[in-house]
N, C-alpha and C positions, 0 to 999 in steps of 0.2 A: 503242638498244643493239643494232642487226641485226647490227653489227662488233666486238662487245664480245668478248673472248675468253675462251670459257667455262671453259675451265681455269683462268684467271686468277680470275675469280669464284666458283668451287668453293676455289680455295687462300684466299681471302677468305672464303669462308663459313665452312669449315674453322678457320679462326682467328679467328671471332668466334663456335663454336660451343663451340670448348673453348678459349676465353679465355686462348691462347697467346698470348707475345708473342717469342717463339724465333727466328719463319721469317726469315730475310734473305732481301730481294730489291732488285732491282736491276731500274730501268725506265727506257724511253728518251720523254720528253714532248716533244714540238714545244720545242725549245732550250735541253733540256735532259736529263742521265744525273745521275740521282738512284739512291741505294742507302742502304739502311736496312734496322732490322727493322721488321715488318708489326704492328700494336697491333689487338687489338678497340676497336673506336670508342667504348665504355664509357669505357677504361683512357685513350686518347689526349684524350679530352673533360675527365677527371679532370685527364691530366699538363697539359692547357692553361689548363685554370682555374685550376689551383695556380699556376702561371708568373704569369697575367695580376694574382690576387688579391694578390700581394706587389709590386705595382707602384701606388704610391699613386695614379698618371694614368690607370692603365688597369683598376683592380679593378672600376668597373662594367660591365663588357664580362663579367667572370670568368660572372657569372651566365647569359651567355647558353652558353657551355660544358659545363651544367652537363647530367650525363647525364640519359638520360630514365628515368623508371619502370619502364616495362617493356623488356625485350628485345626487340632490332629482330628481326622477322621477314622481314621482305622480301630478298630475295636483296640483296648489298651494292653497292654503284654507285661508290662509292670507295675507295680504297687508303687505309689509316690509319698513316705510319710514323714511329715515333722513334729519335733517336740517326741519322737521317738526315743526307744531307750530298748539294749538289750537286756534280756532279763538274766541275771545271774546271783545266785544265792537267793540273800533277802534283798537285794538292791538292783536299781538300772542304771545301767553305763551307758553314754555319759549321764552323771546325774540334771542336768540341766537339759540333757534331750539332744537328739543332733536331727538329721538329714540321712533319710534311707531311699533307695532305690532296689526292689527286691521285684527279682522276677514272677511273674504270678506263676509259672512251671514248677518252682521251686518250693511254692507253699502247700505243705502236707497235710496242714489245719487249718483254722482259724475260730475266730471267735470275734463278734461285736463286741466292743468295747472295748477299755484299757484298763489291765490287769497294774494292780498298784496293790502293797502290801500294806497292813496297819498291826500295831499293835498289840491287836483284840489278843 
């Protein structure tokens, strides 16, 4: 983590301390621009298990989701976002948003907020 950008991991700590799920951001990964809001890993583990558990081929996978007991203490090593979307073209995939899990090592940029296209 010698290149990990510390700001980006205090804004991560930050939101898995006071279990916001507000911050939008916007990250650039080896081939890909992804933007979403940022989840405590708690919240994002919950919204995955609920997804997987209502899928009669994939509900035993739900349990591996499942949060842990206690709160993470370790400074955070990954980005938790939902309602995410990659960005491609003039559109994001999925259009309705999914479930990201992106290592903060991997992110080469960033930007507050969520990058959305209009019209204009």
């Amino acid at each position: 983590m010698s290149n990990t950008d510390r700001l980006l991991v205090d804004i991560a700590a930050m939101v898995e301390s006071e279990h916001s799920n507000q911050m939008s951001l916007t990250v650039v990964v080896p081939g890909a621009v992804i933007t979403g809001r940022l989840a405590p890993v708690t919240l994002w583990l919950e919204r995955v298990a609920e997804v997987l558990h209502t899928s009669e081929h994939l509900k035993p996978f739900a349990a591996l989701f499942a949060p842990p007991a206690d709160a993470p203490t370790a400074r955070p090593t990954h980005l938790h976002l939902h309602r995410a979307k990659i960005l491609q073209g003039d559109f994001g995939l999925p259009h309705t948003g999914g479930m990201y899990r992106i290592a903060i090592e991997d992110i080469s940029s960033w930007s507050i907020g969520d990058l959305s296209y209009s019209d204009s």
